[in-house]
C-alpha positions in Angstrom: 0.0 0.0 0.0 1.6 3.6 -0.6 2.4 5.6 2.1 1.0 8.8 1.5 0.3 9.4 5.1 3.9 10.0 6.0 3.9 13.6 5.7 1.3 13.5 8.2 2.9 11.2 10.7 6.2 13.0 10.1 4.0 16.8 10.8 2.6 15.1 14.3 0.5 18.2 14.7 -2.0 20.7 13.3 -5.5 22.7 13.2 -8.6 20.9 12.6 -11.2 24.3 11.6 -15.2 23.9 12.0 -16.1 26.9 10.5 -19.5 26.4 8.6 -23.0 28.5 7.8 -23.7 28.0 12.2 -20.8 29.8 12.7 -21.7 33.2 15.0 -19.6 36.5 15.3 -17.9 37.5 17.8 -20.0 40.7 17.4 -22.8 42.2 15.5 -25.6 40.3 13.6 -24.7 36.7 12.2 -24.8 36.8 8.2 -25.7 34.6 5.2 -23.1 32.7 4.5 -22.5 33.6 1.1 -21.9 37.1 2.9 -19.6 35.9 5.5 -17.3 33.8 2.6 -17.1 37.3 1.5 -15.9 39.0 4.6 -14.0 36.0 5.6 -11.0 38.1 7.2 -8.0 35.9 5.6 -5.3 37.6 6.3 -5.8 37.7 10.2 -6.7 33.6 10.2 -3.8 32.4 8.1 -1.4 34.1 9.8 -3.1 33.1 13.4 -2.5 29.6 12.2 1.6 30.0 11.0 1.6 32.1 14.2 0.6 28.4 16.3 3.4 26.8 14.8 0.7 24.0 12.6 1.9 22.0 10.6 -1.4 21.3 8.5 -4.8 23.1 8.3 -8.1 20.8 7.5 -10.8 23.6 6.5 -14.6 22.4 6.3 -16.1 23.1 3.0 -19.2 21.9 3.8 -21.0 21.0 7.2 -24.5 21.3 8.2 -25.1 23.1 4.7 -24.6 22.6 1.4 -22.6 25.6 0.5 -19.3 25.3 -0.8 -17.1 28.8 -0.1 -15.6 28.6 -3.6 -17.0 29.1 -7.3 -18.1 25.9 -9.0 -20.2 24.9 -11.6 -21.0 21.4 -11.5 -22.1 22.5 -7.9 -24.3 25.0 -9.6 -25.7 22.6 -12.2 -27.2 20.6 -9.4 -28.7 23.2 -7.0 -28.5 27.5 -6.9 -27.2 29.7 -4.8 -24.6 27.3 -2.7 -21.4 28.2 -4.1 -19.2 31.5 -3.7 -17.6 34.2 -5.8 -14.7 34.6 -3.6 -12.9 31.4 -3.7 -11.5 30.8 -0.2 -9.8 27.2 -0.6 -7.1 29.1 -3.3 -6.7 32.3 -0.7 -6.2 29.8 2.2 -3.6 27.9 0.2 -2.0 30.9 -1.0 -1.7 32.3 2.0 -0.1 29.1 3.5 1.9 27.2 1.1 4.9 29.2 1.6 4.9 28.7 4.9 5.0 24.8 4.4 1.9 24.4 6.4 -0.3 21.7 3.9 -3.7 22.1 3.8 -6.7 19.6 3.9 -10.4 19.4 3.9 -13.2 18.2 5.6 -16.2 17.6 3.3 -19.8 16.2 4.2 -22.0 15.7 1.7 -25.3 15.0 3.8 -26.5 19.0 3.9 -28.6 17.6 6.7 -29.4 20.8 7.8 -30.6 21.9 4.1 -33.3 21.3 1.6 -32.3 22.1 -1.6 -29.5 19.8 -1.6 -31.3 16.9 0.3 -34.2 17.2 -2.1 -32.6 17.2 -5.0 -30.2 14.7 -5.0 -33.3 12.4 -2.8 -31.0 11.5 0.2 -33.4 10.3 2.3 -35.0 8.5 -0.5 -32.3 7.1 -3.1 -29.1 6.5 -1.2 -27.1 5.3 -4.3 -28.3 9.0 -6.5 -27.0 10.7 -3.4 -23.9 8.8 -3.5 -23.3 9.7 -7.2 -23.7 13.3 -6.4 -21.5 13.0 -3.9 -18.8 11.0 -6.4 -19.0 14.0 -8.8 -18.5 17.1 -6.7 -15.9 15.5 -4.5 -14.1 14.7 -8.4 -14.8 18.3 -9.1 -13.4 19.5 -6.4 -10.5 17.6 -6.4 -9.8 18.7 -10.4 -10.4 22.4 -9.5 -7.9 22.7 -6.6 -5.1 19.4 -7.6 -2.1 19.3 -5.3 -3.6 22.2 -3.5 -5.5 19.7 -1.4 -3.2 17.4 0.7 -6.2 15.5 1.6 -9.5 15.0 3.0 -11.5 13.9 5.8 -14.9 12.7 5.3 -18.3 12.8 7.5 -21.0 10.8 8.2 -20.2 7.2 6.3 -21.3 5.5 9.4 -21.4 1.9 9.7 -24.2 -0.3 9.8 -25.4 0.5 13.6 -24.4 3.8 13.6 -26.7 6.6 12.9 -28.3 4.4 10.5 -25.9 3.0 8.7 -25.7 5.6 5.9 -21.7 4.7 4.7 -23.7 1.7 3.2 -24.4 3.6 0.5 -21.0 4.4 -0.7 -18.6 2.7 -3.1 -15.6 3.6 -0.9 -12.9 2.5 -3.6 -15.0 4.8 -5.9 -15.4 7.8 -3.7 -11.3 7.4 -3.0 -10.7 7.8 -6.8 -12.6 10.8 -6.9 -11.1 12.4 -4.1 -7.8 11.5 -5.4 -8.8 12.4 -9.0 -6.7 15.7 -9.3 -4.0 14.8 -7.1 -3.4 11.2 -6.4 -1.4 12.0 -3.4 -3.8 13.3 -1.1 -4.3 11.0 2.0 -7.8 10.1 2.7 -10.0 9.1 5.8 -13.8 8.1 6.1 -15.4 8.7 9.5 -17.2 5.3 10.1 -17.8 5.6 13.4 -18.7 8.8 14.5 -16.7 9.7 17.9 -15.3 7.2 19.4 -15.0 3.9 20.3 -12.4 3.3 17.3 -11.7 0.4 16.0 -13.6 -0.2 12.6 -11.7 -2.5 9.8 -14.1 -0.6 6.5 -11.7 1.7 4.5 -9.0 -0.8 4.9 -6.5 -0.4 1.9 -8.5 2.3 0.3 -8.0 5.1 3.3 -4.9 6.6 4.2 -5.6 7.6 8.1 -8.4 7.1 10.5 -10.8 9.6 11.5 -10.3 9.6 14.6 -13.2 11.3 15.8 -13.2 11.8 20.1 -14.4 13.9 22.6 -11.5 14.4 24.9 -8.0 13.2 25.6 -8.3 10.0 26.2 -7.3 7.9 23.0 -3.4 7.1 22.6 -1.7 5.4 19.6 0.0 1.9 20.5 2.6 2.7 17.2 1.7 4.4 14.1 -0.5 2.2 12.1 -2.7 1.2 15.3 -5.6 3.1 13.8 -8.9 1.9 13.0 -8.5 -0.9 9.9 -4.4 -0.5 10.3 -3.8 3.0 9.3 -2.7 5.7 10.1 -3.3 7.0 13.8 -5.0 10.2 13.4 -6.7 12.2 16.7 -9.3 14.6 15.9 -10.9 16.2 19.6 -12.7 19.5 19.8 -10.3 22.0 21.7 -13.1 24.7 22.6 -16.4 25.1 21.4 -18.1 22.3 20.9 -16.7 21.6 17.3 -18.5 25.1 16.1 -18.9 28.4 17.3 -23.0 28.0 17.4 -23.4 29.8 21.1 -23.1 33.5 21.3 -20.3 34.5 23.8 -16.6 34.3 24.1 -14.5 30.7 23.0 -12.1 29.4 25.8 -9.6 26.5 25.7 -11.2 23.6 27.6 -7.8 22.0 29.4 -4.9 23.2 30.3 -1.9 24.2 28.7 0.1 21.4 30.0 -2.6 18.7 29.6 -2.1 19.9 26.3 1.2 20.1 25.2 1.6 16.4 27.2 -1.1 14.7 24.9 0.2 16.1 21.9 4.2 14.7 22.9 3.2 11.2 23.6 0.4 11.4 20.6 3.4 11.9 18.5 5.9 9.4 20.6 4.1 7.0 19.8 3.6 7.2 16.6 0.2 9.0 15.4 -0.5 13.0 14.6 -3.2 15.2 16.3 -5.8 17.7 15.0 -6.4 20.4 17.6 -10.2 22.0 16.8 -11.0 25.8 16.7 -13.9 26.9 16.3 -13.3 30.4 15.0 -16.2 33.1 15.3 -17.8 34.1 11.7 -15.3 36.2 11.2 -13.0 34.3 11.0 -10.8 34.8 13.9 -9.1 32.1 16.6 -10.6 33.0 20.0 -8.0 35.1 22.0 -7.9 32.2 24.8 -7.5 29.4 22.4 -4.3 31.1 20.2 -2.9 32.1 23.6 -2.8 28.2 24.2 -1.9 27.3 20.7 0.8 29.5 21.0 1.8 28.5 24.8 1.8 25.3 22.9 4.3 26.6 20.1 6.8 28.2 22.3 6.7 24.7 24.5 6.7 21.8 21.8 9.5 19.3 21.6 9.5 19.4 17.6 
């Protein structure tokens, strides 16, 4: 099997972003989305995240909604008015290449919080149309941007027992080939399980790193391919809000700075890499708590 994932076991440590159409300000009314793609302050994000020190980024695309923060037509072919002018994937790239600092996404193609999307491509009705959907804006996506994207992470393909069930109707092998269609290099992980426990054996030789969805810091690697279905061990755990910035009011760190720093050493010791969630405001901007800890975390890391 190629080792793609050995940039990320080699990086050990980066930012996992929820920022999505729940988002909320830090001040002032909360805008359409479309809106807030366009006032997405870029400038001030990026250089939050070189600031902490990351050495990858994994953006959400899409989330609740359908709406992708980037022009793209076989998007708009399918349903209106969920796509951008301003193309944010390029900017964010852009902005962070030079700093060698890769960047990834996160894409879920549910829209369960949407109808247009839903409706259209029948999700709750046709689980293989929705899957094709899925199959050719994933491959769209993945043409438009190439070796922009270093890889993706993807929601909701739950296992049978497991909200549902709905990964049953994916063609894993498939979807992998169409993420990987503009750049067969990027690494790739489903989320078949939801957050934790771990330990599912679907993906296995067709992903490139687990999930590794959890809720605290609990979950330790026992060597580097001890992730679900042998891969590569990957820790995803919200780090402040609860994965998005959906609640009014200021966003704080939720351990310590030591607690931290310790999880992330022995994470890496032993083999895996960590994603430390943000939840920025709409504006785009890192709580003032949380980058104080990413960057207490910076100044303190042993790599």
């Amino acid at each position: 099997m190629q080792d793609r994932a050995r940039w990320l076991h080699e990086a050990g440590y980066g930012i996992f972003c929820h920022w999505t159409t729940h988002s909320q300000p830090k001040s002032g009314e909360k805008k359409a989305h479309r809106d807030a793609v366009r006032d997405f302050d870029v400038d001030t994000f990026t250089k939050q995240i070189i600031d902490t020190g990351a050495r990858f980024l994994f953006f959400t695309i899409t989330h609740a909604d359908m709406f992708l923060p980037f022009p793209l037509k076989e998007m708009d072919e399918i349903v209106e008015n969920h796509t951008s002018e301003r193309d944010l994937v390029s900017e964010l790239y852009e902005k962070l290449s030079p700093h060698g600092i890769r960047l990834c996404v996160y894409f879920n193609g549910e829209g369960s919080t949407g109808t247009a999307w839903s409706e259209k491509t029948e999700f709750k009705t046709n689980p293989r149309l929705h899957a094709e959907y899925c199959y050719k804006i994933t491959e769209a996506i993945s043409k438009k941007y190439g070796e922009k994207i270093s890889g993706w992470w993807i929601d909701c393909c739950y296992e049978p027992g497991i909200c549902g069930g709905r990964g049953l109707r994916y063609d894993y092998e498939r979807y992998a080939a169409c993420l990987r269609s503009g750049n067969p290099d990027a690494i790739v992980a489903f989320n078949f399980r939801g957050v934790e426990p771990w330990g599912s054996v679907w993906g296995k030789g067709i992903a490139d790193f687990q999930a590794g969805e959890q809720n605290d810091l609990s979950f330790y690697p026992n060597g580097r391919f001890s992730g679900e279905g042998d891969l590569q061990w990957f820790g995803l755990c919200w780090m402040d809000d609860f994965w998005v910035h959906e609640k009014i009011g200021d966003i704080v760190p939720r351990h310590s700075n030591e607690k931290v720093l310790n999880y992330i050493h022995r994470v890496k010791e032993n083999g895996g890499a960590f994603a430390y969630n943000v939840a920025p405001y709409q504006e785009g901007w890192i709580g003032e708590k949380t980058l104080e800890q990413l960057l207490w975390i910076k100044e303190n890391i042993a790599f």
